[in-house]
C-alpha positions as CSV (number, residue, x, y, z in Angstrom):
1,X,0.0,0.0,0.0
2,X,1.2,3.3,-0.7
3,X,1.0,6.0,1.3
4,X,2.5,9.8,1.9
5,X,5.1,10.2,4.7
6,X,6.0,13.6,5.7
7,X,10.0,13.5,6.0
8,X,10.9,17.0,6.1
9,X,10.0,20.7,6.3
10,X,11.7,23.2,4.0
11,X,11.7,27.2,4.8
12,X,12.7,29.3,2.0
13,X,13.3,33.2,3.6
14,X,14.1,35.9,1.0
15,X,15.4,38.7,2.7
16,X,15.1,42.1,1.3
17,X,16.5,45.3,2.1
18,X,18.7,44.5,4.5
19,X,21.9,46.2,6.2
20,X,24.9,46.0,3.1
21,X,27.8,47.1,5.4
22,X,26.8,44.0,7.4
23,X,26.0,41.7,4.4
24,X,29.4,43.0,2.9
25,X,31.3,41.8,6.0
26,X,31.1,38.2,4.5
27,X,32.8,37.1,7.5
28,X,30.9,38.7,10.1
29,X,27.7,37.7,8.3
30,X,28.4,34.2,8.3
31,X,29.4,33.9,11.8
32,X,26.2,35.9,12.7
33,X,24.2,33.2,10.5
34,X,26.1,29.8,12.6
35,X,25.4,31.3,15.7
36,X,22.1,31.9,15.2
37,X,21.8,28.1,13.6
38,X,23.4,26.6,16.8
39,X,21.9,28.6,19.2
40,X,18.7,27.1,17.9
41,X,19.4,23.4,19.4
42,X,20.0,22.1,15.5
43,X,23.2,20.4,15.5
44,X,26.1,21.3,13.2
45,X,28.2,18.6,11.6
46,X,29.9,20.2,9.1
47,X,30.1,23.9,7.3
48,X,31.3,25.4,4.4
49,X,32.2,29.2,3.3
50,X,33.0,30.4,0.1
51,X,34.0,34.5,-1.1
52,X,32.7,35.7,-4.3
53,X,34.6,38.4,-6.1
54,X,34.2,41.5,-5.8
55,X,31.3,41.1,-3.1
56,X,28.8,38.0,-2.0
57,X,29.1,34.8,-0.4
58,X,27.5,31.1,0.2
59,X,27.7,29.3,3.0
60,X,25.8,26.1,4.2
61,X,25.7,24.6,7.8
62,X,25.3,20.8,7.2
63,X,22.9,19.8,10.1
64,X,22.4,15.9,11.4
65,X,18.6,17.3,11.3
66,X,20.2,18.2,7.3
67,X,21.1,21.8,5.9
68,X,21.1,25.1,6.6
69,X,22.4,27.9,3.6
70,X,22.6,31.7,2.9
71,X,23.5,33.4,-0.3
72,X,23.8,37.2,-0.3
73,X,24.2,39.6,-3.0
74,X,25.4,43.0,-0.9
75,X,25.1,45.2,-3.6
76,X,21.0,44.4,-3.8
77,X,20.8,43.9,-0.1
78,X,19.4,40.9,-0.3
79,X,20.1,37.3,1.1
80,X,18.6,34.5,0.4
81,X,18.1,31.5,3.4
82,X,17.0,27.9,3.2
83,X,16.5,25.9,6.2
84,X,15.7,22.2,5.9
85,X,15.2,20.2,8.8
86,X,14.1,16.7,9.4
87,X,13.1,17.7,12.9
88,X,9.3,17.5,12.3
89,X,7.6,19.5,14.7
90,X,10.7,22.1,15.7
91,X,9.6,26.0,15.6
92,X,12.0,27.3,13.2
93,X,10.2,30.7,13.2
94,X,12.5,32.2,16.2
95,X,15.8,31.5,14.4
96,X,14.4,33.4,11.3
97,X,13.7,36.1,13.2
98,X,16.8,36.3,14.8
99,X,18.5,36.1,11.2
100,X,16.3,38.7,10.1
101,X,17.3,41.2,13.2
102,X,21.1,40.0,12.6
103,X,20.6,41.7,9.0
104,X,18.7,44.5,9.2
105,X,15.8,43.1,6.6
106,X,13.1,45.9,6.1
107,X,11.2,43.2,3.8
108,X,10.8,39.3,4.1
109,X,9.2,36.6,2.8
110,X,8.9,33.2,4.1
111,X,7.8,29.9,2.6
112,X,7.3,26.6,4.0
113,X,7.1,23.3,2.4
114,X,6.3,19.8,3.7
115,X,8.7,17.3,2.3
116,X,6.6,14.6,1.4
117,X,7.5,11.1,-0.1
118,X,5.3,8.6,-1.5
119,X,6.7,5.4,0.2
120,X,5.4,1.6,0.4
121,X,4.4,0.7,3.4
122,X,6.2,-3.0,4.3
123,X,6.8,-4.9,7.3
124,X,11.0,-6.2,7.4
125,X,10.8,-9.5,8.6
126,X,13.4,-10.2,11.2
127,X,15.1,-13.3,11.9
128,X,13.0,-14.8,14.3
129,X,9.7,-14.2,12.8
130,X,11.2,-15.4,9.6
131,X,12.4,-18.8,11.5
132,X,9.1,-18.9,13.1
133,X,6.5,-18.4,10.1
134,X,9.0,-21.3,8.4
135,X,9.0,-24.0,11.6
């Protein structure tokens, strides 16, 4: 039977008019943005950081709950933020907030999407109940 399992939730936050001088501090920026993430509870496994020329960056927070990522384009003051976390259930909404005060954002937008999957239910017969259902 077939059925639709809900794996994930996915916040895309579009951040508009926010502070350049603290968006062009690529460094600052993205130690402002990890904070934030880890002060939430999510855990951090892994990171990455890279500098575009003459301004921007990416970074992404690999989370064991899955990923967290910002791209900003100072010179529009904008920054663009997914967040996708496994943890079903865990209010999100205060982190983006706190992002949004850490940049400045006059104007935001944020989407949120249920991950969904259309799985096949099935039972995984272990070792005993196969031996048994065979005696």
């Amino acid at each position: 039977m077939n059925t639709s399992l809900k794996l994930g939730e996915h916040y895309i936050c579009d951040l508009s008019n926010c502070n350049r001088e603290a968006l062009l501090d690529s460094e600052r920026a993205y130690a402002l943005f990890s904070r934030a993430v880890r002060n939430s509870g999510l855990t951090v496994v892994d990171e990455g950081f890279y500098k575009f020329s003459p301004h921007g960056f990416t970074c992404f927070l690999l989370l064991s709950e899955s990923h967290a990522s910002l791209h900003a384009w100072p010179e529009y003051g904008y920054c663009a933020i997914d967040l996708f976390t496994c943890a079903l259930g865990k209010d999100l909404i205060p982190l983006i907030q706190e992002i949004k005060q850490a940049f400045g954002a006059d104007n935001f937008s944020l989407r949120k999407l249920d991950r969904d999957a259309e799985v096949q239910r099935f039972m995984l017969e272990t070792p005993a109940l196969a031996l048994m259902e065979h005696a």
